[in-house]
C-alpha positions, -999 to +999 in steps of 0.1 A: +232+068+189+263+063+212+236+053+239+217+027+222+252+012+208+257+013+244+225-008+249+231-027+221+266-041+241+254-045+272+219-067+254+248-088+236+265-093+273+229-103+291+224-132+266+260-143+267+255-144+305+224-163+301+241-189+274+274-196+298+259-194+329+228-213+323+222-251+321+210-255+285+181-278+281+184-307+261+158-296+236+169-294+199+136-275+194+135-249+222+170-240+219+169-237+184+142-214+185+156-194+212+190-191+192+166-176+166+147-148+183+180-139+198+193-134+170+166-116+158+168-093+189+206-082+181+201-077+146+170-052+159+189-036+181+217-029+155+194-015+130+176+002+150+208+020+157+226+022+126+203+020+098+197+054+073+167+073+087+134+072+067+113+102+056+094+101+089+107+119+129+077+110+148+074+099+171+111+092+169+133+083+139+142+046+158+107+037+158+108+039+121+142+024+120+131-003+138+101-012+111+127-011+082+146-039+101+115-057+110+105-054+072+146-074+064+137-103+092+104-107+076+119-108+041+141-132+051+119-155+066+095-154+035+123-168+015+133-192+042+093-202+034+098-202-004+124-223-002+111-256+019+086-280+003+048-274+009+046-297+035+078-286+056+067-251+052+033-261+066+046-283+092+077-250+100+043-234+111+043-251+143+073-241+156+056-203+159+021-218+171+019-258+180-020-250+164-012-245+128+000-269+106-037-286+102-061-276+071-089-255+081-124-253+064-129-221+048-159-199+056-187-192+030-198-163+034-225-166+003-258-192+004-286-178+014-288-136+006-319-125+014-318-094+039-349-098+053-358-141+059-396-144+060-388-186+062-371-175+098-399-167+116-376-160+153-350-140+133-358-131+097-325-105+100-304-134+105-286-132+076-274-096+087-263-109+122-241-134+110-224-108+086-216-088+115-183-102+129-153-089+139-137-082+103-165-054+101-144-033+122-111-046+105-126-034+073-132+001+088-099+007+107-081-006+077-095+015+051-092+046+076-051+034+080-050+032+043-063+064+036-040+081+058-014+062+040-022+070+005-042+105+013-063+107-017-102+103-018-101+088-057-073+061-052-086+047-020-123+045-039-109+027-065-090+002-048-122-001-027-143-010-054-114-028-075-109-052-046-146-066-044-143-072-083-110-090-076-134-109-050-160-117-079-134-128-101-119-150-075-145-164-056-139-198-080-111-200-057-110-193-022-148-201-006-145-168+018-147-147-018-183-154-021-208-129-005-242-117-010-245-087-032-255-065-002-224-078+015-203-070-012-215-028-020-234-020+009-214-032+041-181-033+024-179-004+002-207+019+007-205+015+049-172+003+061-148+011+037-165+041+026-167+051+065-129+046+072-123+065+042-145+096+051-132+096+088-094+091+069-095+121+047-109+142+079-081+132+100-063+143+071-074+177+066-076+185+104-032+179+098-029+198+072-049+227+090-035+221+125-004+243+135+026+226+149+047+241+178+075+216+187+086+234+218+104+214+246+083+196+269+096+208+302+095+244+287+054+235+283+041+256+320+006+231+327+006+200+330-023+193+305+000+210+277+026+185+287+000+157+281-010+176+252+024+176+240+030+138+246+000+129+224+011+149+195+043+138+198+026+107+177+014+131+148+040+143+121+063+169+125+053+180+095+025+179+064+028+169+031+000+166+010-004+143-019-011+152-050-007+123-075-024+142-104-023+108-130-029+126-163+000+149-160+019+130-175+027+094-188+049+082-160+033+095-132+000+077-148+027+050-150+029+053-113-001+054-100-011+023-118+018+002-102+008+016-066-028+002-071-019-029-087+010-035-055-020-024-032-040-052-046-016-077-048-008-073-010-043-078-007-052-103-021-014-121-007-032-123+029-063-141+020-046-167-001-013-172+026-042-177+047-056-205+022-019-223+014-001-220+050-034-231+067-035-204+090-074-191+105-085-156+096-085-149+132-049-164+138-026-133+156-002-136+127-026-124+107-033-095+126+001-091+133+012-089+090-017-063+089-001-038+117+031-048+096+018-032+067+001-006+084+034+017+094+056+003+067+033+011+042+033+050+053+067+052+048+070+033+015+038+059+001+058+090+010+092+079-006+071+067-033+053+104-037+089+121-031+104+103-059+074+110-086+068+145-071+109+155-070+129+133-087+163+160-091+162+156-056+150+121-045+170+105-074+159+070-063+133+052-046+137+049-009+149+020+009+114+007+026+093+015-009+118-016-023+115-038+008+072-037+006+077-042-033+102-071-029+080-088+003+047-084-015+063-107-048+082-129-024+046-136-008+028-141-042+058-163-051+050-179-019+015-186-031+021-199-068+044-227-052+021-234-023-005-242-044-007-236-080-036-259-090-058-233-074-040-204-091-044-219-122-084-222-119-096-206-153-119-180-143-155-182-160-160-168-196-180-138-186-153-128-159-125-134-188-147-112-211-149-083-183-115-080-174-101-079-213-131-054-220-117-033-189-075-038-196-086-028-234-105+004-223-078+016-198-051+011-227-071+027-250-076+055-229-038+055-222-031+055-258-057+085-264-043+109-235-005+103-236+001+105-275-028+110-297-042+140-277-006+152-273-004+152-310-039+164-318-028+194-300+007+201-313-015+194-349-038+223-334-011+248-321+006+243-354-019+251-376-036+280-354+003+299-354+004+295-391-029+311-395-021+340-372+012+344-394-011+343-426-032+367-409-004+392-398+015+389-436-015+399-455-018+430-426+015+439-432+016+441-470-016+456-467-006+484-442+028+485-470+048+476-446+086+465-456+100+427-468+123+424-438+095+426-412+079+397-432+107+380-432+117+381-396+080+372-386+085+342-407+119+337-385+102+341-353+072+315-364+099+285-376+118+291-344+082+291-324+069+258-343+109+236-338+105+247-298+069+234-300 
């Protein structure tokens, strides 16, 4: 770390040369904004340099270091955001790209749904062609990040599917929520998030099977083992798998449940910052937030696990688990102030109906396997060591065995029932 303080001085110097010995322009704008990103670029370089190290080594510790810092600017800019009125916030939009700033129609993806178009007589698979854009392969490269980010089969699933009933429930809302059915299960689910899901959970178990020999490089004799080297140098140093296991216990369940519901907020937070800052779907930002999430949401998912799976020795939640937590609400906030007449949209009966019919079954199957199983089983153990003890009385006055034997049987079963 004594070199990149090193770097981190001689940086400083280069744009105090370039301030003193360089004409400034006269533009307010341009030299505000380059005030900005180099201040951005010090406060980098200081993190990157002096901030705690995450649960991740690979490819090196000040990559990761370097995301945790990115994940404070960005924080700090959504409540710069939060705090301007709609239309300065729009408007702030153009500093970062002279484009924005300017409402853009939303694209429907519903109308007409028919797979196959007889009507169309030059194209009747029209339908599918325009379908097929270029979030097809965001949808299957994000789901195939997101399972090697959460590393469960079951969780990913139901996030999958939970997202496109957020997407019926919402579709009242934003335009781009309404697809055909086919859209909806087939190309989402069933083919490109399912897809980057299977491919994620092989990726997964090819780590956990692969061995790991971290010798030096320049000990490494061919030069194709050096190469070989260099690429894994980008895969962990290490394997942890997860095990989540949500009916052990309450708070894990607990757990679980909050990681979804965070997954689904963040979610849902990039089609609707889309919708209130009036940015397009194919703007960079937006790709740029999504490669955001993408490494600092491995990190936050393995303090998360390390703090439900070992909590004597993680004793609290790591430092990029309460940065994603605190950007996703400040982004959501973001969006209720932006605009809240959309937000506040009643969603149609039938939708209402479904979603209390689903929050009462999951608490009612909450209710059922943390305390009135729990109890129907102590009930059970109770009753089956007091007919054991019944059993082994009557054999022991019946063999003539002596009081005191009785007695400390009786002992041993009241000190077995206050421990259960």
């Amino acid at each position: 770390r004594a070199h990149t303080l090193t770097v981190l001085f001689i940086l400083t110097c280069a744009l105090g040369y370039v301030t003193l010995f360089e004409e400034t322009p006269q533009d307010t704008a341009y030299n505000t904004k380059r005030g900005i990103v180099a201040s951005i670029l010090v406060f980098l370089c200081f993190g990157v340099t002096q901030a705690k190290d995450g649960p991740f080594s690979r490819p090196h510790p000040a990559y990761w270091r370097f995301w945790l810092c990115v994940s404070v600017v960005y924080e700090l800019f959504l409540i710069f955001i939060l705090f301007q009125t709609v239309q300065d916030g729009r408007q702030f939009m153009k500093y970062i790209d002279p484009n924005l700033g300017v409402p853009l129609p939303e694209r429907d993806y519903g109308g007409n749904c028919l797979i196959y178009d007889p009507g169309n007589e030059t194209d009747p698979l029209h339908n599918i062609w325009d379908k097929l854009d270029g979030f097809v392969p965001a949808h299957f490269f994000g789901w195939y990040l997101k399972t090697l980010m959460i590393r469960d089969w079951w969780m990913c699933m139901i996030i999958s599917v939970m997202f496109e009933f957020l997407e019926y429930s919402l579709e009242h809302q934003l335009p781009n929520f309404s697809e055909c059915w086919w859209d909806h299960w087939i190309m989402d689910v069933i083919l490109c998030n399912g897809l980057g899901i299977y491919c994620g959970m092989k990726t997964l178990s090819w780590l956990s099977l692969k061995t790991y020999k971290w010798q030096g490089l320049w000990n490494i004799p061919t030069y194709k083992g050096k190469m070989k080297r260099i690429v894994f140098q980008f895969t962990p140093y290490s394997w942890v798998k997860f095990e989540w296991k949500p009916a052990s216990s309450l708070r894990r369940w607990l757990a679980v449940c909050g990681i979804i519901f965070v997954f689904l907020l963040a979610e849902l937070n990039t089609f609707y910052l889309k919708f209130v800052l009036w940015m397009p779907p194919e703007h960079y930002l937006v790709l740029l937030r999504l490669v955001f999430f993408v490494n600092v949401g491995g990190v936050a998912m393995r303090e998360i696990y390390d703090f439900m799976d070992d909590p004597k020795f993680h004793k609290k939640l790591g430092q990029q688990a309460w940065l994603v937590a605190a950007i996703t609400a400040t982004e959501f906030l973001i969006v209720v102030k932006y605009d809240p007449y959309t937000l506040t949209l009643s969603l149609p009966f039938y939708i209402t109906q479904c979603w209390i019919l689903g929050i009462i079954l999951v608490l009612t199957w909450t209710a059922w396997r943390f305390f009135i199983r729990d109890i129907t089983l102590r009930y059970k153990e109770i009753r089956r060591q007091k007919q054991e003890h019944k059993n082994e009385r009557d054999k022991c006055l019946s063999n003539g065995d002596g009081l005191s034997s009785i007695v400390d049987e009786q002992n041993g079963t009241k000190l077995r029932e206050r421990k259960l």
